[in-house]
Every structure is written in structure tokens, then in C-alpha cells.
KOLPA-175892 format. One record per atom (N, C-alpha, C): residue number from 0; residue in one letter; atom name; x negated, y negated, z. Coordinates in steps of 0.02 Angstrom, whole numbers. Last residue first. Example, Ala and Ser with C-alpha at 12.3 -4.5 7.8 and 13.67 -1.06 7.14 Angstrom:
<dofis>
pos_code_site_c1_c2_c3
1_S_N_-642_112_354
1_S_CA_-684_53_357
1_S_C_-645_-2_394
0_A_N_-660_284_390
0_A_CA_-615_225_390
0_A_C_-660_165_390
</dofis>
This chain:
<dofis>
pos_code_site_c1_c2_c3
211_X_N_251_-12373_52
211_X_CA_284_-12379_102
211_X_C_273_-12327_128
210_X_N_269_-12406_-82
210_X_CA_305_-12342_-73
210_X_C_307_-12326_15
209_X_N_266_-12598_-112
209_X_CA_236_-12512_-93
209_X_C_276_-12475_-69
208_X_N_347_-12692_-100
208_X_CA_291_-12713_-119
208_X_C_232_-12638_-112
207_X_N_436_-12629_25
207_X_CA_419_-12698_10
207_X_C_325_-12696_-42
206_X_N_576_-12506_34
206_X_CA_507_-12538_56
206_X_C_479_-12587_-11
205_X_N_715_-12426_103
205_X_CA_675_-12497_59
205_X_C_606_-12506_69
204_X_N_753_-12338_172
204_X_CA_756_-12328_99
204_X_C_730_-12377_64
203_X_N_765_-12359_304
203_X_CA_751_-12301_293
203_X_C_705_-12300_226
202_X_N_841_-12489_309
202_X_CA_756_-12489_308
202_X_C_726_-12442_303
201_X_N_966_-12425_276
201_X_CA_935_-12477_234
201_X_C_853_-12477_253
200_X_N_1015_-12266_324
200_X_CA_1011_-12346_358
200_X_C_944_-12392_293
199_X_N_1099_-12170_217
199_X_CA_1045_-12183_266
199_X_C_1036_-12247_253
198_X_N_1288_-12184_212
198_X_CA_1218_-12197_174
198_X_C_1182_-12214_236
197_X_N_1442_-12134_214
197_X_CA_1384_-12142_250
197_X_C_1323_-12141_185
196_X_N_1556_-12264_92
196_X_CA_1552_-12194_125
196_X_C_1475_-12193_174
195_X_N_1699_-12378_102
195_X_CA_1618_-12374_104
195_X_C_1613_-12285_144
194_X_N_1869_-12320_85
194_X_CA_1810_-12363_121
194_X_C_1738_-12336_116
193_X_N_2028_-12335_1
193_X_CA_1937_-12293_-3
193_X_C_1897_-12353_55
192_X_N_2177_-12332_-52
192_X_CA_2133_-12350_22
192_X_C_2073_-12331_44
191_X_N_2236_-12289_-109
191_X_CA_2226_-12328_-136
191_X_C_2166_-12355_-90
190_X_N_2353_-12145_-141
190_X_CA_2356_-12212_-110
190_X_C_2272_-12234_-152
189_X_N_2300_-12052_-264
189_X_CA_2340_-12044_-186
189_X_C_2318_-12105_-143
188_X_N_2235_-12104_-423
188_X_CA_2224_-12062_-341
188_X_C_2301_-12098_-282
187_X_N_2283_-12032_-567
187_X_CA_2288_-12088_-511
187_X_C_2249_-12051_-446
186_X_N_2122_-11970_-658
186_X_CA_2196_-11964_-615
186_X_C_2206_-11991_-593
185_X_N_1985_-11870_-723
185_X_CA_2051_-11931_-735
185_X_C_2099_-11918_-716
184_X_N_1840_-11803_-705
184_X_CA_1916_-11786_-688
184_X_C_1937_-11860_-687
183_X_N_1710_-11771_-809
183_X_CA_1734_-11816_-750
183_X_C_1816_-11801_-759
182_X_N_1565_-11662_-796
182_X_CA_1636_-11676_-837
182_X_C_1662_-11720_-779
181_X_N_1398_-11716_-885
181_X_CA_1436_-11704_-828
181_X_C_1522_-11700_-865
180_X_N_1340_-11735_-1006
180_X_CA_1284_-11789_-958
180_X_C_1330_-11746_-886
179_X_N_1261_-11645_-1138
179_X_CA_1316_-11660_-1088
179_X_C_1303_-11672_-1042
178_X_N_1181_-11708_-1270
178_X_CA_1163_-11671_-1208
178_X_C_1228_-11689_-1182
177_X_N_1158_-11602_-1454
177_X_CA_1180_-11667_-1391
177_X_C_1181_-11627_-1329
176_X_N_1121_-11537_-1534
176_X_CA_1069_-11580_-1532
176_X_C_1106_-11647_-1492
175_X_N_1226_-11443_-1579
175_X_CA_1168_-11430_-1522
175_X_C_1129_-11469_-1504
174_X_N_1402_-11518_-1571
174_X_CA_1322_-11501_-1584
174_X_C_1286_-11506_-1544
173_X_N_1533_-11475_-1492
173_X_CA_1474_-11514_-1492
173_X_C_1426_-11503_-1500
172_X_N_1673_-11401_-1492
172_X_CA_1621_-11427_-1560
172_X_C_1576_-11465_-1554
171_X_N_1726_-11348_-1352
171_X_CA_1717_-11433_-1411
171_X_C_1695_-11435_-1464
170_X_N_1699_-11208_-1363
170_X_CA_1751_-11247_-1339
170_X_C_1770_-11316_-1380
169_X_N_1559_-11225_-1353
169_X_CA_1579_-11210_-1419
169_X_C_1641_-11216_-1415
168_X_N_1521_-11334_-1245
168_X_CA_1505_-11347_-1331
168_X_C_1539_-11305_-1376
167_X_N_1544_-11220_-1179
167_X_CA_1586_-11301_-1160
167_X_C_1578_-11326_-1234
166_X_N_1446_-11135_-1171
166_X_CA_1512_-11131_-1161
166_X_C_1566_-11152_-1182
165_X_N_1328_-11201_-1137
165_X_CA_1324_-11174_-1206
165_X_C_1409_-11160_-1227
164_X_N_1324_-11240_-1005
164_X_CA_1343_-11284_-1059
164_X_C_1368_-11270_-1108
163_X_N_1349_-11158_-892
163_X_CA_1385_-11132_-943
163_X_C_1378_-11192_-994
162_X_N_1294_-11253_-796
162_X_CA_1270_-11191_-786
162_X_C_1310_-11148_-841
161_X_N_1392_-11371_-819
161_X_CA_1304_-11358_-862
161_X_C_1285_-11275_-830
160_X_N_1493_-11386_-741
160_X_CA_1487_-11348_-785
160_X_C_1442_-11327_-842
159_X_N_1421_-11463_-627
159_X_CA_1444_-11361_-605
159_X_C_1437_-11354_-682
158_X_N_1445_-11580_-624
158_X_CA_1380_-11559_-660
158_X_C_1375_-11489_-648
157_X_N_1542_-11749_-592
157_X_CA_1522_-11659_-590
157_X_C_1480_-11649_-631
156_X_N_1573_-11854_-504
156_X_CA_1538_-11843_-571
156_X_C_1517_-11771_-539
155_X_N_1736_-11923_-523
155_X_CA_1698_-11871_-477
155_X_C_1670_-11871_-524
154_X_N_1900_-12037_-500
154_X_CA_1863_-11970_-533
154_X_C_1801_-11966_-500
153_X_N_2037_-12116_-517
153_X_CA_2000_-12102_-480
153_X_C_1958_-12037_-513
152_X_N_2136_-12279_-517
152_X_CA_2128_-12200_-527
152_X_C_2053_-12192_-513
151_X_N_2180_-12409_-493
151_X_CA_2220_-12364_-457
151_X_C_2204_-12303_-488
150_X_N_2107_-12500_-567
150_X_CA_2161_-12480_-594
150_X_C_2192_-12431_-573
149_X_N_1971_-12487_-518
149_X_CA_2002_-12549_-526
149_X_C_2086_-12552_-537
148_X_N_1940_-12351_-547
148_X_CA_1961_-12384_-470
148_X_C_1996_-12426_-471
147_X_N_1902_-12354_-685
147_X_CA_1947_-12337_-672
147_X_C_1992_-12354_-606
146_X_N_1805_-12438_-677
146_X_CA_1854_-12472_-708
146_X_C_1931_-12438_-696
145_X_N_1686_-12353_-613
145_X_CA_1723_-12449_-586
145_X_C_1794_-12452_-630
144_X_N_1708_-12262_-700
144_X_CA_1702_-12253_-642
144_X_C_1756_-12296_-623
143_X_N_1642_-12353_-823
143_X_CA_1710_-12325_-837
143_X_C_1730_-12303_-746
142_X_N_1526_-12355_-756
142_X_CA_1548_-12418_-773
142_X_C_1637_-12410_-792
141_X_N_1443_-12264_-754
141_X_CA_1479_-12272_-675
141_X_C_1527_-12330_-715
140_X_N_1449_-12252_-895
140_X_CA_1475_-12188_-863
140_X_C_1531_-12229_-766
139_X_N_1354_-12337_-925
139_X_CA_1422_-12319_-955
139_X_C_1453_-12289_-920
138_X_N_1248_-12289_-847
138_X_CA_1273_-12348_-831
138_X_C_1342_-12352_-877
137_X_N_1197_-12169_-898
137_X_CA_1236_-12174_-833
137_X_C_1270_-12253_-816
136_X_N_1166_-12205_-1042
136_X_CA_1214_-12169_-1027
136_X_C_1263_-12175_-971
135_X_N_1038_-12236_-1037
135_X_CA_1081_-12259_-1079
135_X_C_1147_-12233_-1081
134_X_N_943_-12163_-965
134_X_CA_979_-12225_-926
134_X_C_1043_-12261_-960
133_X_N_956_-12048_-1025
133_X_CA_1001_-12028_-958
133_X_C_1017_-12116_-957
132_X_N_842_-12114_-1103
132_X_CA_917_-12082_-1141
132_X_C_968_-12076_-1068
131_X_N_734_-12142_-1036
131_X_CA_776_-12210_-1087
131_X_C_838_-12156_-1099
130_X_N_713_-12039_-959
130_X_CA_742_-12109_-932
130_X_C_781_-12148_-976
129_X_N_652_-11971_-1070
129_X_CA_705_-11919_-1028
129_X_C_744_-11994_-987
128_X_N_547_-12037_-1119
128_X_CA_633_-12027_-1162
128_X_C_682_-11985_-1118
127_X_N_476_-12035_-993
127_X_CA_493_-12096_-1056
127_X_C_557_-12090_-1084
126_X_N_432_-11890_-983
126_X_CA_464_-11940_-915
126_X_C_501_-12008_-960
125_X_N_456_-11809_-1131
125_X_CA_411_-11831_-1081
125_X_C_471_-11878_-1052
124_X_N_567_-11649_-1162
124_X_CA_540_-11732_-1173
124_X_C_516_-11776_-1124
123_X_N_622_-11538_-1160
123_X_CA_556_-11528_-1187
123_X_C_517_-11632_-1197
122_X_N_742_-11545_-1145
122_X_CA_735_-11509_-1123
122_X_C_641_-11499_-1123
121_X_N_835_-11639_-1186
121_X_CA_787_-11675_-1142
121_X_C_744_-11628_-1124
120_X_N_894_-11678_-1346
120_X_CA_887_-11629_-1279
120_X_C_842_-11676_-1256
119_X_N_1022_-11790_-1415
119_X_CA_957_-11775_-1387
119_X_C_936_-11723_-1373
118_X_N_1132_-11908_-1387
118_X_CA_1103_-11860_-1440
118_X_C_1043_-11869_-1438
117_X_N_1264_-11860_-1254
117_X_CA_1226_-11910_-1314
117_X_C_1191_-11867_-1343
116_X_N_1431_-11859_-1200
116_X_CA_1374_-11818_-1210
116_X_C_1316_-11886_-1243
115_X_N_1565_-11839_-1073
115_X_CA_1498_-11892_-1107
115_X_C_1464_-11846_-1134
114_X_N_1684_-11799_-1044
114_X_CA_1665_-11771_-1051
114_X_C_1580_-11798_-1102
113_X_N_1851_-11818_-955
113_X_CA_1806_-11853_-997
113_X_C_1742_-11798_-1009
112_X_N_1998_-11754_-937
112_X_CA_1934_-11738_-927
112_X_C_1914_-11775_-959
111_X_N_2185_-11757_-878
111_X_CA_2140_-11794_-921
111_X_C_2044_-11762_-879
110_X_N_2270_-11703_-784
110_X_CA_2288_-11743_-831
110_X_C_2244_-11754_-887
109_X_N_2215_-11551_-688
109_X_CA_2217_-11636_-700
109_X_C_2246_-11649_-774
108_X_N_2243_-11425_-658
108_X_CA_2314_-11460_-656
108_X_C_2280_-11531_-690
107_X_N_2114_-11355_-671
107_X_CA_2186_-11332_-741
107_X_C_2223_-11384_-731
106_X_N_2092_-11403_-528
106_X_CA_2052_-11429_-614
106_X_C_2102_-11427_-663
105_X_N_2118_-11351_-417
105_X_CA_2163_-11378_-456
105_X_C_2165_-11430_-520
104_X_N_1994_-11273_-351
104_X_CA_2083_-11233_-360
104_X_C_2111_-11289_-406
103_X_N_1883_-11381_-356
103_X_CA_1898_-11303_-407
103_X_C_1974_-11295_-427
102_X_N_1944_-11470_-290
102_X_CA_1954_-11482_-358
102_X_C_1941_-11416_-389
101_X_N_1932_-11400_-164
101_X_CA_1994_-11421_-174
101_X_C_2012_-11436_-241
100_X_N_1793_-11369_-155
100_X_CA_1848_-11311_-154
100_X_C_1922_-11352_-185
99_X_N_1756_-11497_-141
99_X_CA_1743_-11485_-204
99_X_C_1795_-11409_-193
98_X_N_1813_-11528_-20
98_X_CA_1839_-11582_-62
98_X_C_1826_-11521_-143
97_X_N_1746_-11427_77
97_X_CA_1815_-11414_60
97_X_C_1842_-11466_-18
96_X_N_1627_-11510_53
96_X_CA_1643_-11434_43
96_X_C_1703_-11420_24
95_X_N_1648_-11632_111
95_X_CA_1618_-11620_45
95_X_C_1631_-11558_15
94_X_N_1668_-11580_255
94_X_CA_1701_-11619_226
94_X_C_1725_-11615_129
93_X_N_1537_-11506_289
93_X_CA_1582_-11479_292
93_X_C_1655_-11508_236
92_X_N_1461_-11634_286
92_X_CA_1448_-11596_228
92_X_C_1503_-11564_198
91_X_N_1451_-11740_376
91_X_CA_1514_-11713_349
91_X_C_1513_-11680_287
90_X_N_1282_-11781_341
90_X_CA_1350_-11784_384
90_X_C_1396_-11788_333
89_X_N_1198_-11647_281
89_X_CA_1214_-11721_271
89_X_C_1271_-11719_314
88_X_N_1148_-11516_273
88_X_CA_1114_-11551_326
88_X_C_1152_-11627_327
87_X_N_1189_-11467_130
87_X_CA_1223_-11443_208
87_X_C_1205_-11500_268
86_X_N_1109_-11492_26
86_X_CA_1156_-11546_47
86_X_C_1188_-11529_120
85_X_N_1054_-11377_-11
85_X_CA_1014_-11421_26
85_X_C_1074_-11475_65
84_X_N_1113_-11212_11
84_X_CA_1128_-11275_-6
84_X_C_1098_-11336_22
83_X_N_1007_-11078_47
83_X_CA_1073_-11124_54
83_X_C_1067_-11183_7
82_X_N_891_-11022_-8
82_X_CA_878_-11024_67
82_X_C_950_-11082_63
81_X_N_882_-10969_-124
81_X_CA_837_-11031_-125
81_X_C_851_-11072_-53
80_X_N_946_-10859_-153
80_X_CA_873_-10853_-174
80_X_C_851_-10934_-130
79_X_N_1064_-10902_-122
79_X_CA_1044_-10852_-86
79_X_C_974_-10860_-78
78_X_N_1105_-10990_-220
78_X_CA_1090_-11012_-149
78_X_C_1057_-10969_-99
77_X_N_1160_-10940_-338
77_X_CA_1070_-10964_-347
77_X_C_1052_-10962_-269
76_X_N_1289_-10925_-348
76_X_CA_1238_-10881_-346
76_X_C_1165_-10863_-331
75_X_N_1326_-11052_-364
75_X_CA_1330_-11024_-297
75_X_C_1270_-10970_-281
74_X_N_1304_-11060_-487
74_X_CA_1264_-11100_-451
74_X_C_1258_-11058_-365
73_X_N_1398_-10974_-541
73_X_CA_1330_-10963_-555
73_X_C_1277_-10988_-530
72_X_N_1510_-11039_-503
72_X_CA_1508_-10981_-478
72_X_C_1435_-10974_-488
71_X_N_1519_-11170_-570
71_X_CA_1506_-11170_-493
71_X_C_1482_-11101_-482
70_X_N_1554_-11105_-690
70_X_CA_1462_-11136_-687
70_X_C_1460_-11141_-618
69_X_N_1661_-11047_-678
69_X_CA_1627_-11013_-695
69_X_C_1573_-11041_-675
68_X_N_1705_-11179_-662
68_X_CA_1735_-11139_-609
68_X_C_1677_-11087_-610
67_X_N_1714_-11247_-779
67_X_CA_1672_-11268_-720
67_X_C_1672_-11212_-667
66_X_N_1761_-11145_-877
66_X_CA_1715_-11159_-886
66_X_C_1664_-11185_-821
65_X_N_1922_-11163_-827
65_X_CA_1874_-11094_-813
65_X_C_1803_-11102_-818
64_X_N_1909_-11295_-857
64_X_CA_1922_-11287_-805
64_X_C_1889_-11228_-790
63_X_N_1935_-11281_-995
63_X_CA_1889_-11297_-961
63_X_C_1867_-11306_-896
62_X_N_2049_-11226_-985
62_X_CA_1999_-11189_-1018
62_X_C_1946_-11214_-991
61_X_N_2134_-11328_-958
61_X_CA_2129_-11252_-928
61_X_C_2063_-11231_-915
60_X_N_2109_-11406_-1061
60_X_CA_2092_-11413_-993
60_X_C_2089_-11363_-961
59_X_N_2189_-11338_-1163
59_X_CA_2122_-11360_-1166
59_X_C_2068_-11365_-1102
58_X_N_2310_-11356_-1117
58_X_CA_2281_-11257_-1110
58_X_C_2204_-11284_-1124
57_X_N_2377_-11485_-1084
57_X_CA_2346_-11433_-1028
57_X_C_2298_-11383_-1038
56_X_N_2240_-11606_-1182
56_X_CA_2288_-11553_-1180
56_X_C_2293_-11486_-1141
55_X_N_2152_-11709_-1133
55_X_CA_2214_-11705_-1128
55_X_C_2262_-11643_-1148
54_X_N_1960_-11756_-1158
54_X_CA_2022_-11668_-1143
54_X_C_2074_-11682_-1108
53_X_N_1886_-11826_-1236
53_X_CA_1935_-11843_-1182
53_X_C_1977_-11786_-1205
52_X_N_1701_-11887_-1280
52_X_CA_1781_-11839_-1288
52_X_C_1803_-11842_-1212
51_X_N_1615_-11996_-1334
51_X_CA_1656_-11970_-1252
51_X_C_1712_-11931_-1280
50_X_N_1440_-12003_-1364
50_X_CA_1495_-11996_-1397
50_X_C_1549_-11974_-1318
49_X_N_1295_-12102_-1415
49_X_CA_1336_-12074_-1377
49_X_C_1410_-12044_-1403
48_X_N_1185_-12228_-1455
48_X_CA_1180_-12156_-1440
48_X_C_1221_-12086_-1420
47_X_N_1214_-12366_-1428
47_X_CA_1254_-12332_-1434
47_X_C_1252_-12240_-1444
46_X_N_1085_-12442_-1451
46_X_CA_1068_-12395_-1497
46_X_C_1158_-12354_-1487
45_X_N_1028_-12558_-1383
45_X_CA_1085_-12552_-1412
45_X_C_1113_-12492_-1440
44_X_N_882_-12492_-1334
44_X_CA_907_-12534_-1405
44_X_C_971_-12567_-1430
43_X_N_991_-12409_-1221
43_X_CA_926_-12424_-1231
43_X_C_919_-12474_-1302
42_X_N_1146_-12513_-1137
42_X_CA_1115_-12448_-1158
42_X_C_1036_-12471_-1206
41_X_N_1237_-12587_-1038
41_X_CA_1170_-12602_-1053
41_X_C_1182_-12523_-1068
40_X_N_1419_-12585_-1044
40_X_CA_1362_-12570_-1006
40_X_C_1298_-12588_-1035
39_X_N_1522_-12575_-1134
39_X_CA_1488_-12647_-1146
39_X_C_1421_-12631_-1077
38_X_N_1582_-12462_-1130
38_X_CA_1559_-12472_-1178
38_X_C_1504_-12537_-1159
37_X_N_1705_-12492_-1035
37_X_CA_1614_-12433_-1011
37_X_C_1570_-12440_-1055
36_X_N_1788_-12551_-1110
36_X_CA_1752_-12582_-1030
36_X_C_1660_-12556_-1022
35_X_N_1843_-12444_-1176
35_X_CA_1805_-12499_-1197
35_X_C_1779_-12518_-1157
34_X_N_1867_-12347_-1049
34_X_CA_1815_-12327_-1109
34_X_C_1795_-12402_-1151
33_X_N_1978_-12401_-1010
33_X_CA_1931_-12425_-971
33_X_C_1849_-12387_-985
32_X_N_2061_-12397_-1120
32_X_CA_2036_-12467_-1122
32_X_C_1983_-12469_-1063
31_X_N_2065_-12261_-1148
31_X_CA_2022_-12297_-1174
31_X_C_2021_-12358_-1151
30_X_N_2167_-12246_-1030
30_X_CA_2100_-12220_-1028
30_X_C_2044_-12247_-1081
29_X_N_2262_-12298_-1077
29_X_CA_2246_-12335_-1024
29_X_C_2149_-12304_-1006
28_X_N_2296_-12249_-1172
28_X_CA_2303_-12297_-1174
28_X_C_2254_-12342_-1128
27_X_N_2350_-12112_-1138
27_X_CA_2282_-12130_-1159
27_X_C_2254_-12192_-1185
26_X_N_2404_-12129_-954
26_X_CA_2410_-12140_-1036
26_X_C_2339_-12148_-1080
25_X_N_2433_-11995_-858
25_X_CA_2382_-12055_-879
25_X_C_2378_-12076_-953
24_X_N_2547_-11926_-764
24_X_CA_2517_-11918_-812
24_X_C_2466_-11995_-818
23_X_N_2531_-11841_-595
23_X_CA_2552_-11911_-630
23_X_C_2531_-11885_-685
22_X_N_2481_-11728_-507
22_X_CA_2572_-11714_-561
22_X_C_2560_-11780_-597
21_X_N_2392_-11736_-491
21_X_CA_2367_-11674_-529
21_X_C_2433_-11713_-565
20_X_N_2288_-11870_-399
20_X_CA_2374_-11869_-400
20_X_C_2371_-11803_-482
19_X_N_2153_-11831_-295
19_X_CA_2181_-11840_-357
19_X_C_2251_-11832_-360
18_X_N_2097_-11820_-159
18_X_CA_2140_-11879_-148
18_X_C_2190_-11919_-230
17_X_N_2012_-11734_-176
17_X_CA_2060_-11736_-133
17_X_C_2127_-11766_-136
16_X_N_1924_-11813_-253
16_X_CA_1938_-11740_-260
16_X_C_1999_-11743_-252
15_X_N_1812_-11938_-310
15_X_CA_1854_-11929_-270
15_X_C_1918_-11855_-293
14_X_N_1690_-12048_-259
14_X_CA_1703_-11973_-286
14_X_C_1765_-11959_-253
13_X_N_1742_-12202_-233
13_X_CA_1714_-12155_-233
13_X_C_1727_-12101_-248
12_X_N_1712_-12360_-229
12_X_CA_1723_-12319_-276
12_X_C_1695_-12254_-245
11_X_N_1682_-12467_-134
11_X_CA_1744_-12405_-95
11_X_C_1746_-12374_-171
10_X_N_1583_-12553_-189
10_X_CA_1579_-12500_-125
10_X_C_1629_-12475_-99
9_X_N_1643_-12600_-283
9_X_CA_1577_-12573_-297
9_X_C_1540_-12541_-236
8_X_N_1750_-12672_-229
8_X_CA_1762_-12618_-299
8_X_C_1688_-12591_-274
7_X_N_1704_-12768_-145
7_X_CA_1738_-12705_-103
7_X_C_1739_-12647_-168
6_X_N_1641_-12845_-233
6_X_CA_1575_-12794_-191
6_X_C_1640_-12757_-148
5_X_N_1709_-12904_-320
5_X_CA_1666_-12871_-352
5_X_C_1639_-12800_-289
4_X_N_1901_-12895_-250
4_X_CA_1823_-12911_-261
4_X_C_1780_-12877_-296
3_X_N_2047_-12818_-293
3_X_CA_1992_-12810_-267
3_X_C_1927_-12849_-294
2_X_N_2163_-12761_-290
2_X_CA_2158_-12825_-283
2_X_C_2087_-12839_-247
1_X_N_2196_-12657_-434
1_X_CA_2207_-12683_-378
1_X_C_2186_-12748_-354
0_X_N_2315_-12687_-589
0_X_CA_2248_-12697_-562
0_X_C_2251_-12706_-486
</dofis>
């Protein structure tokens, strides 16, 4: 465990590409226990709604790997039509760019994929159940995140490979009547040393009692 406070953990967790160790292995040992951890998050009723496959085997991974690679490609595709990439304008976009080039080229190599789904579509469901189900979820999700940091590893919430969901499910066997929330990469990271990333200035983003 590193040696870290509540609020340095919960502000140096970060997406992290670059800085994945591809050659370590990760016991699955170690990956569920920070799956139990993620478990105890707030979800809607209790209802547990959910299920986490964990892709450990290289040619599996591979595979899935082609899968994201493929959905980045299809996204890319879109940018033309829709005047670039909105995110360009953010400082050190450039940065961000290369990071996600960097996990394309070396997806096949990670150790371990998580892979959340729950049970639903959202595709047709009012503002209500589209919240209660995503909310029942993301908080599991960053919560394994935290747990992993805590423990010298490191992962990224991706969402390239929904442009091929249909793909990925038949790959897995995941019925049609679940949603795939993102794939997250499992790995030590390369030292250890994350600092708070840029966020617009606090009074930008707060307002008091109205939208302000």
C-alpha cells in the first residue's frame, strides 16, 4: 500500500497510459480484492445490478485490444464531419494525444482488462433510469480506480470500444440486455509519483444556490 492520505489518493489518481508497467504481471488476487473494495460503493436499491469480467488471457486481450483499436478508428472517422476533436482546445491536449496513441500501440501487451457491464439498455430510457443505472455503476468503478492507485497500479476509463460494442459482447458472451459501461487497463504503473492534474479554476464551476 502506498502511503497515501484520503485527499492526496483522491487527487493524484489519474488516467493513466504512459506511465503502464505492459511487462509486470498482476495477480488475480490482487485484482479482486480491489473488486471487493469497488463492491461496497453506494449503488441504486442495493440492487448490485452488475457484473465485471476480467480479461487475463494474452490472445483474449489481444483480441480485445483489436476491438478498441477498431472503435478508436471509427471514432476518428466521425471528426471530419463534426469539425475535430472538441477536447483539442484543453491545455496539453497535445499531451493527451500522444498518451492515448501510446495505449493504442500497447493494449495486446496489458496484463489484465476489466470490463463493467450492468443490466439494461439505456438506449430508449427516460433521464431517471438512464442516472439511477450509470450512477450505480460509476461509483464502483472510480472506487476500484482508488483502490487500485492505492496499491501502486494504475488504469484509464476508456469508451473507444463502444463504437464496436456489438463486437466485444460476442467475444464475451454478454447478453444483449447489458450495457458496457467502458474497458479499463490493469497494471503497475511506472513509479508512483502522480500529481493533481489542470482543472478550470473553482469559481468558474461553482455556483451558489443557482445555475449562476
Amino acid at each position: 500500500m502506498l502511503d497515501l492520505d484520503p485527499d492526496a489518493l483522491l487527487t493524484t489518481t489519474r488516467a493513466v497510459r504512459k506511465r503502464l508497467d505492459f511487462d509486470r504481471p498482476v495477480p488475480r488476487e490482487l485484482i479482486q480484492e480491489c473488486l471487493e473494495i469497488a463492491f461496497q460503493a453506494p449503488n441504486g436499491g442495493n440492487m448490485n445490478n452488475w457484473r465485471w469480467i476480467v480479461v487475463d488471457e494474452p490472445e483474449l486481450v489481444a483480441k480485445v485490444a483489436a476491438i478498441y483499436n477498431g472503435g478508436l478508428d471509427d471514432y476518428v472517422a466521425t471528426l471530419d464531419q463534426s469539425g475535430g476533436y472538441p477536447g483539442a482546445v484543453v491545455p496539453r491536449a497535445d499531451m493527451i494525444s500522444t498518451s492515448v496513441d501510446h495505449l493504442r500501440a500497447n493494449f495486446h501487451r496489458l496484463p489484465a482488462v476489466l470490463v463493467p457491464v450492468f443490466a439494461g439498455r439505456m438506449e430508449k430510457a427516460n433521464v431517471f433510469y438512464q442516472a439511477s443505472s450509470w450512477g450505480s455503476i460509476i461509483q464502483s468503478v472510480w472506487s476500484f480506480m482508488l483502490a487500485l492507485r492505492a496499491r501502486g497500479l494504475g488504469s484509464a476509463w476508456t469508451t473507444g470500444h463502444l463504437w464496436r460494442e456489438a463486437e466485444l459482447a460476442e467475444l464475451l458472451g454478454i447478453p444483449a440486455h447489458f450495457t458496457q459501461v467502458g474497458l479499463f487497463p490493469i497494471a503497475y504503473t511506472l513509479g508512483t509519483d502522480f500529481k493533481p492534474a489542470f482543472r478550470k479554476d473553482s469559481d468558474e464551476v461553482i455556483a451558489w444556490n443557482g445555475f449562476g
